[in-house]
PyMOL Python script that loads the backbone (N, CA, C, O; Angstrom):
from pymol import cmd

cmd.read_pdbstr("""\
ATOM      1  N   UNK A   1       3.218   5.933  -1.787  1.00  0.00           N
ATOM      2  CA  UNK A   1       3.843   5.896  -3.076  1.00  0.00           C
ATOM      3  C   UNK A   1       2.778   5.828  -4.172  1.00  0.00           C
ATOM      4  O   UNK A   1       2.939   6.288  -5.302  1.00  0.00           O
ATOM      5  N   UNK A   2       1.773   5.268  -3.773  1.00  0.00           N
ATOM      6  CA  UNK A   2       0.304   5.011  -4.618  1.00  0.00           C
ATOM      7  C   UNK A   2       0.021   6.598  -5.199  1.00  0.00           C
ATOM      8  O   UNK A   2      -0.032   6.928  -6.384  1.00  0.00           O
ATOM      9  N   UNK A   3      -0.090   7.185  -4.398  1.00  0.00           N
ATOM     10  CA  UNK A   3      -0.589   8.556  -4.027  1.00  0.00           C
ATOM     11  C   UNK A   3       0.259   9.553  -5.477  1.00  0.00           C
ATOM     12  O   UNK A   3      -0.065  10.014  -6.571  1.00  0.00           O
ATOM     13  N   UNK A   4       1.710   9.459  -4.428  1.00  0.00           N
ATOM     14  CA  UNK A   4       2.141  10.107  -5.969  1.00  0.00           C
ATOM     15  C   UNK A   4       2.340   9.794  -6.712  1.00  0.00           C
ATOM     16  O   UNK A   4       2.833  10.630  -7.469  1.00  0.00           O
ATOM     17  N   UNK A   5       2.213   8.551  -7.205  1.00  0.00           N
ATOM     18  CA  UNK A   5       2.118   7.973  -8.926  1.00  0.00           C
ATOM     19  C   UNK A   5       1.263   8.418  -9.618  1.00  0.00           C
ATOM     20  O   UNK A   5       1.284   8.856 -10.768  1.00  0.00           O
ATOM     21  N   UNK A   6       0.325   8.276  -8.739  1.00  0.00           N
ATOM     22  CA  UNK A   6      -1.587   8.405  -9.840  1.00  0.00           C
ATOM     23  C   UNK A   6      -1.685  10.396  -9.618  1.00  0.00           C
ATOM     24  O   UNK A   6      -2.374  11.163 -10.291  1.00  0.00           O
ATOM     25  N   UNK A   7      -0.936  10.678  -8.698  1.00  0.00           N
ATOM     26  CA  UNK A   7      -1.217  12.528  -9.008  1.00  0.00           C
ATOM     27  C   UNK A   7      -0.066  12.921  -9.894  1.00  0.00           C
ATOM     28  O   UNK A   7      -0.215  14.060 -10.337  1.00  0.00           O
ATOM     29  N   UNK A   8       1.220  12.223 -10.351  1.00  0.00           N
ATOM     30  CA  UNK A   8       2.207  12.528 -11.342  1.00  0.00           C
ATOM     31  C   UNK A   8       1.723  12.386 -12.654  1.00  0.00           C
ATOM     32  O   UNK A   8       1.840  13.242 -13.530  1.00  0.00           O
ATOM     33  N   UNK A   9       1.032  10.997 -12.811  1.00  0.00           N
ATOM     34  CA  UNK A   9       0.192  10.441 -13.762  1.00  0.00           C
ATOM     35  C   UNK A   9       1.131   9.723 -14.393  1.00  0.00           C
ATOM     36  O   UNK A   9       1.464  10.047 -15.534  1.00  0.00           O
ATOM     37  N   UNK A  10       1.624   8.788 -13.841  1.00  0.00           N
ATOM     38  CA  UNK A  10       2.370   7.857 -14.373  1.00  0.00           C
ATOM     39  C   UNK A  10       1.427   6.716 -14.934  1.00  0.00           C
ATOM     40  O   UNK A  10       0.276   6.357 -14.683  1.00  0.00           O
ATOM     41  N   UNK A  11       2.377   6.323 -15.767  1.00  0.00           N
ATOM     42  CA  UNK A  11       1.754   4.717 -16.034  1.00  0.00           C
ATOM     43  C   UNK A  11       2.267   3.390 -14.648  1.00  0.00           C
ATOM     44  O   UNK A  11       3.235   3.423 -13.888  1.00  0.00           O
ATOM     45  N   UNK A  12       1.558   2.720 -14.732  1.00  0.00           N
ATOM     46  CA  UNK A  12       1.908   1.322 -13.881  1.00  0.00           C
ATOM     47  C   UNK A  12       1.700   0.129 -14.770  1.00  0.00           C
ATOM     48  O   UNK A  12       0.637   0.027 -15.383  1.00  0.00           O
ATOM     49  N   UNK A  13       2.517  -0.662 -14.869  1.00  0.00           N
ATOM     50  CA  UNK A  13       2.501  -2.054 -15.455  1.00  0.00           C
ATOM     51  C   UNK A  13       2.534  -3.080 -14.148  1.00  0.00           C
ATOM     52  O   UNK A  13       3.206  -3.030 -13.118  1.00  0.00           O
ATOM     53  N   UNK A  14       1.680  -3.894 -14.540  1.00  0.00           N
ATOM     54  CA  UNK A  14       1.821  -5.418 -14.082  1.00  0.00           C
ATOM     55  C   UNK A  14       2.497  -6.399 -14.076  1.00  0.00           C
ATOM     56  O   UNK A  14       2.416  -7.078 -15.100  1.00  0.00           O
ATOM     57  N   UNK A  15       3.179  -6.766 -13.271  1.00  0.00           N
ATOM     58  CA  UNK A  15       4.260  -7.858 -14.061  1.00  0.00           C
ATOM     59  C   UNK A  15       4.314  -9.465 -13.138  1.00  0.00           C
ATOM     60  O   UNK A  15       4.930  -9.661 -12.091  1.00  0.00           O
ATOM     61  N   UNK A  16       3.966  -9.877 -13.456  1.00  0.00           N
ATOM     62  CA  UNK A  16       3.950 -11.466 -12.579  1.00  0.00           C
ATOM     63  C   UNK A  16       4.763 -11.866 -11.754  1.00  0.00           C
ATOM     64  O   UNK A  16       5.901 -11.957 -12.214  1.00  0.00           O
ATOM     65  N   UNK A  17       4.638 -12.174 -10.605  1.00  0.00           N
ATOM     66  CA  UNK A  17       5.340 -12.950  -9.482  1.00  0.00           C
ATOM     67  C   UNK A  17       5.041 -14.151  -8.746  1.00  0.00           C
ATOM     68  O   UNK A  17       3.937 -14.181  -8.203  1.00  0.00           O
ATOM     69  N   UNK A  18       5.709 -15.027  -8.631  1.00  0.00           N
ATOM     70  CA  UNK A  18       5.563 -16.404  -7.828  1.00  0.00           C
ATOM     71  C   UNK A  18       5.564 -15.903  -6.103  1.00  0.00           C
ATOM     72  O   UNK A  18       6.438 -15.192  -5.606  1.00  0.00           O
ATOM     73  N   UNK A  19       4.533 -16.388  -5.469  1.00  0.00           N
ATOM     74  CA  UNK A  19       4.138 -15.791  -4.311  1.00  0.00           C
ATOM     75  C   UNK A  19       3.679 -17.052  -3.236  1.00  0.00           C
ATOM     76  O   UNK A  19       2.632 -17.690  -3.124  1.00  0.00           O
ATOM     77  N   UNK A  20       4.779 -17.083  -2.622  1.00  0.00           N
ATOM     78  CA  UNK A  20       4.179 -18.295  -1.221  1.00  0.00           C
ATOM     79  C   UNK A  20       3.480 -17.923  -0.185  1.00  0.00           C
ATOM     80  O   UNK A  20       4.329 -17.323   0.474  1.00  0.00           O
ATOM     81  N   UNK A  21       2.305 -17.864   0.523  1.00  0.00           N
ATOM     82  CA  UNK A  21       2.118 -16.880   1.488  1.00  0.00           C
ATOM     83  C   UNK A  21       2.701 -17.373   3.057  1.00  0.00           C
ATOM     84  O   UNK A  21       3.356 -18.398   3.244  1.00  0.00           O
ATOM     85  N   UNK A  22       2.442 -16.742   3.738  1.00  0.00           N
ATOM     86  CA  UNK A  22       2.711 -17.036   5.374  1.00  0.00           C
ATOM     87  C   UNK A  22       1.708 -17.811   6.129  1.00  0.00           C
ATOM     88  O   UNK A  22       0.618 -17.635   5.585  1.00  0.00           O
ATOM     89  N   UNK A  23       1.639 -18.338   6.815  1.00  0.00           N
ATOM     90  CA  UNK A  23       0.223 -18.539   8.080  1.00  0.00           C
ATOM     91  C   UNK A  23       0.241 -17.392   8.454  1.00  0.00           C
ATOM     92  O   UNK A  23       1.038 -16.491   8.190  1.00  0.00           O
ATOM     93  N   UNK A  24      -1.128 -17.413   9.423  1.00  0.00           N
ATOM     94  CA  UNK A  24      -1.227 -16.204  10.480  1.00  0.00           C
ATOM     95  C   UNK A  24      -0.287 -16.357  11.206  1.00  0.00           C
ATOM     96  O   UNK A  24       0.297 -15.322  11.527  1.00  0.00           O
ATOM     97  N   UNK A  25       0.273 -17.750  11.786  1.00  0.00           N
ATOM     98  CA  UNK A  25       1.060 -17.904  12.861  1.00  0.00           C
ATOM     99  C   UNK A  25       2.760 -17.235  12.526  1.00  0.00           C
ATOM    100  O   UNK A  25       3.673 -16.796  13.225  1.00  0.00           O
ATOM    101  N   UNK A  26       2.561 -17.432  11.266  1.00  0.00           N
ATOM    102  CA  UNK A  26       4.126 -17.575  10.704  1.00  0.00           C
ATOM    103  C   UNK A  26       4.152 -15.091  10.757  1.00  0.00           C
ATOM    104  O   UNK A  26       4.960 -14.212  11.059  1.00  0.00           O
ATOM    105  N   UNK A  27       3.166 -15.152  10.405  1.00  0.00           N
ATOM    106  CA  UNK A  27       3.158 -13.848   9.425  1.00  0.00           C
ATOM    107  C   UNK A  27       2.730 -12.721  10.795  1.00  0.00           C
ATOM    108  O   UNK A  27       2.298 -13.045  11.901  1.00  0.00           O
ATOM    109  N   UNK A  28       3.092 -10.992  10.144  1.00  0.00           N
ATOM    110  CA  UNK A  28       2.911 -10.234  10.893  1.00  0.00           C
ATOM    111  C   UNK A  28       1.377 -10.006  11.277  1.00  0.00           C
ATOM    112  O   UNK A  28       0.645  -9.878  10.296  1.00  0.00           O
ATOM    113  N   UNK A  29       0.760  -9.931  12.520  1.00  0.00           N
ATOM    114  CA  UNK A  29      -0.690  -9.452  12.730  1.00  0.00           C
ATOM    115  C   UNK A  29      -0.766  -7.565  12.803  1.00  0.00           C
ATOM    116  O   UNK A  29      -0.319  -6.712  13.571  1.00  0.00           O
ATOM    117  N   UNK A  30      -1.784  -7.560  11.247  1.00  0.00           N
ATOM    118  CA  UNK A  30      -1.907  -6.389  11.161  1.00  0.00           C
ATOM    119  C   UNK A  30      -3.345  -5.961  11.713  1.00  0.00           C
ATOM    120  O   UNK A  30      -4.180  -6.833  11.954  1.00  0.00           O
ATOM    121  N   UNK A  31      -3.616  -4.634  11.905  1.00  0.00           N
ATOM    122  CA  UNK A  31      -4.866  -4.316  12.990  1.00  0.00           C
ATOM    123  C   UNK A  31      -5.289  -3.334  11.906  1.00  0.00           C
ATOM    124  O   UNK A  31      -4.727  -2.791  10.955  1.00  0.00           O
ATOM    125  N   UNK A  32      -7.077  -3.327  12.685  1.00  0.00           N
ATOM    126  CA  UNK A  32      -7.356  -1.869  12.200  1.00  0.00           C
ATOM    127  C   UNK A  32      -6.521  -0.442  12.197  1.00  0.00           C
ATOM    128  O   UNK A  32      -6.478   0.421  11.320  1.00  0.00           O
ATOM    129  N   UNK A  33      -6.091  -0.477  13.052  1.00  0.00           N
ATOM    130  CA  UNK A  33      -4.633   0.378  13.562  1.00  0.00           C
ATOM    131  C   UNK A  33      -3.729   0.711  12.058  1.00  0.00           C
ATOM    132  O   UNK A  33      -3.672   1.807  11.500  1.00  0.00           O
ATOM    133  N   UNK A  34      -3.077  -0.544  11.617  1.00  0.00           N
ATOM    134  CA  UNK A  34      -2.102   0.013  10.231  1.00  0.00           C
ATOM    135  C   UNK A  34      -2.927   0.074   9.208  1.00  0.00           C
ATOM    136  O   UNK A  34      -2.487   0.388   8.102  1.00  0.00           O
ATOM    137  N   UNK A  35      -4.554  -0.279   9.440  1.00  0.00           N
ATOM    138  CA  UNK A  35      -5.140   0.292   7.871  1.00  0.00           C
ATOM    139  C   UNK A  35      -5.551   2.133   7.984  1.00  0.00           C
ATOM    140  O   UNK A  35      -5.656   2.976   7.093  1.00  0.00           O
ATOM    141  N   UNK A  36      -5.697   2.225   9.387  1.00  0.00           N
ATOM    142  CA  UNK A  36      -6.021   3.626   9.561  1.00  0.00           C
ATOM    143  C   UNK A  36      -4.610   4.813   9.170  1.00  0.00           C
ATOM    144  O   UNK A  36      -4.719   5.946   8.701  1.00  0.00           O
ATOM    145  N   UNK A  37      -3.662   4.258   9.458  1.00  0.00           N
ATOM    146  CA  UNK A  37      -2.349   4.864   9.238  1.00  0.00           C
ATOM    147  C   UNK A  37      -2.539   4.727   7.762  1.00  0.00           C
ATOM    148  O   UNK A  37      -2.894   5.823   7.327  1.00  0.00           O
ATOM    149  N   UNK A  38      -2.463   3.960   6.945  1.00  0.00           N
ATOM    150  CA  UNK A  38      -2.172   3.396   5.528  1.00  0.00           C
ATOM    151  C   UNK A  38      -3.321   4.838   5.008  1.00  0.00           C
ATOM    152  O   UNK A  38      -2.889   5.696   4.239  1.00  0.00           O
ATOM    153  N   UNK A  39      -4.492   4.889   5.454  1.00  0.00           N
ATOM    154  CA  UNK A  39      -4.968   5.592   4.942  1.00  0.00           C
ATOM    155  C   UNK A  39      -5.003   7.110   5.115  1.00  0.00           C
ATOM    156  O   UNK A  39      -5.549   7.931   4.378  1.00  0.00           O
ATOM    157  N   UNK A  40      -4.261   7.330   6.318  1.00  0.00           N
ATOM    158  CA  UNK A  40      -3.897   8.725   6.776  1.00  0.00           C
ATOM    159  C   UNK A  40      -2.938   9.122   5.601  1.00  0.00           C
ATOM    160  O   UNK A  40      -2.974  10.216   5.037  1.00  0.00           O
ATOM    161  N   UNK A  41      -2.105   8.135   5.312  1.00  0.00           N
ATOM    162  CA  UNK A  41      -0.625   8.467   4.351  1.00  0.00           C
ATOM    163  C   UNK A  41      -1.351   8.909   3.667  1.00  0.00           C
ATOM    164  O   UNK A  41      -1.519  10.128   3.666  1.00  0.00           O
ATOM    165  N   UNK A  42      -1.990   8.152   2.902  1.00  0.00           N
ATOM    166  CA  UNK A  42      -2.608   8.350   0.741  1.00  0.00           C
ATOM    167  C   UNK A  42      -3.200   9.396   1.406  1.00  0.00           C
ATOM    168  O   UNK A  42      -3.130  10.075   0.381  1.00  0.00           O
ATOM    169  N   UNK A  43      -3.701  10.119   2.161  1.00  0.00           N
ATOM    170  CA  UNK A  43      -4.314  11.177   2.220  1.00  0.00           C
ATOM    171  C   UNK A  43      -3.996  12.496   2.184  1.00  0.00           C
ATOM    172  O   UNK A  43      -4.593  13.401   1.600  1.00  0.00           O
ATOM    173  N   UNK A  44      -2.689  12.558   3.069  1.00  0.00           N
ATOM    174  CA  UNK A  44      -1.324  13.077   3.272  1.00  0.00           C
ATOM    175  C   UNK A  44      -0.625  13.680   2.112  1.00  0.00           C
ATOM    176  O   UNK A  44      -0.194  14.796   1.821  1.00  0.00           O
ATOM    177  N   UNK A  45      -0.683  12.502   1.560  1.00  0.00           N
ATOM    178  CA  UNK A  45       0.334  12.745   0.137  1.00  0.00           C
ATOM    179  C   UNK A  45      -0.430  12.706  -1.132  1.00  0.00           C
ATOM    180  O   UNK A  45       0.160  12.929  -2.189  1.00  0.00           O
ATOM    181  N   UNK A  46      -1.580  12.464  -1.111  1.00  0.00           N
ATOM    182  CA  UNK A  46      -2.955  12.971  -2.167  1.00  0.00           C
ATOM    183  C   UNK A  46      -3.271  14.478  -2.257  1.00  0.00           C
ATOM    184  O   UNK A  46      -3.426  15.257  -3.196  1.00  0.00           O
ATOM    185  N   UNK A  47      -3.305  14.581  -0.953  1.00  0.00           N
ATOM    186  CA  UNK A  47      -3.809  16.178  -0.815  1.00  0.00           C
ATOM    187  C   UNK A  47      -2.932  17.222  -0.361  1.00  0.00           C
ATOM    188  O   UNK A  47      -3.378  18.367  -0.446  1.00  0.00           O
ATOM    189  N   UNK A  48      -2.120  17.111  -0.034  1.00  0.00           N
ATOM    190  CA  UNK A  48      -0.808  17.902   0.978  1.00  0.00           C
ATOM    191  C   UNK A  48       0.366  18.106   0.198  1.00  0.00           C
ATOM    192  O   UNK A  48       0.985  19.158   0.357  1.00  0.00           O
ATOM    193  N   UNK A  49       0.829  17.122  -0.753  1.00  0.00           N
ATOM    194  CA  UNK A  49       1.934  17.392  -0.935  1.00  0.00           C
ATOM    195  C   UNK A  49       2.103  17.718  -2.792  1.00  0.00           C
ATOM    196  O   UNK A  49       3.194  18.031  -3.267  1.00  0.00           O
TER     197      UNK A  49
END
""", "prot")
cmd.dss("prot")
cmd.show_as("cartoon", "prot")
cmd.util.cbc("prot")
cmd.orient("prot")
């Protein structure tokens, strides 16, 4: 979604949120694995579409 915002050329605003986090124990374990995907996408949809 990153991808096609910044190639539409939208604006993005900031807007504040109250944020509790998880433990590791509590929270999902993410791997090198979903940063490699994460970056296949923006790539995908940067250049492809």
């Amino acid at each position: 979604m990153t991808a096609k915002i910044a190639k539409a050329r939208w604006r993005i605003y900031e807007v504040g949120i109250s944020y509790s986090g998880r433990t590791y124990e509590e929270g999902k374990k993410i791997t090198w694995k979903d940063g490699l995907a994460a970056f296949a996408t923006i790539l995908r949809y940067r250049f492809f579409n």
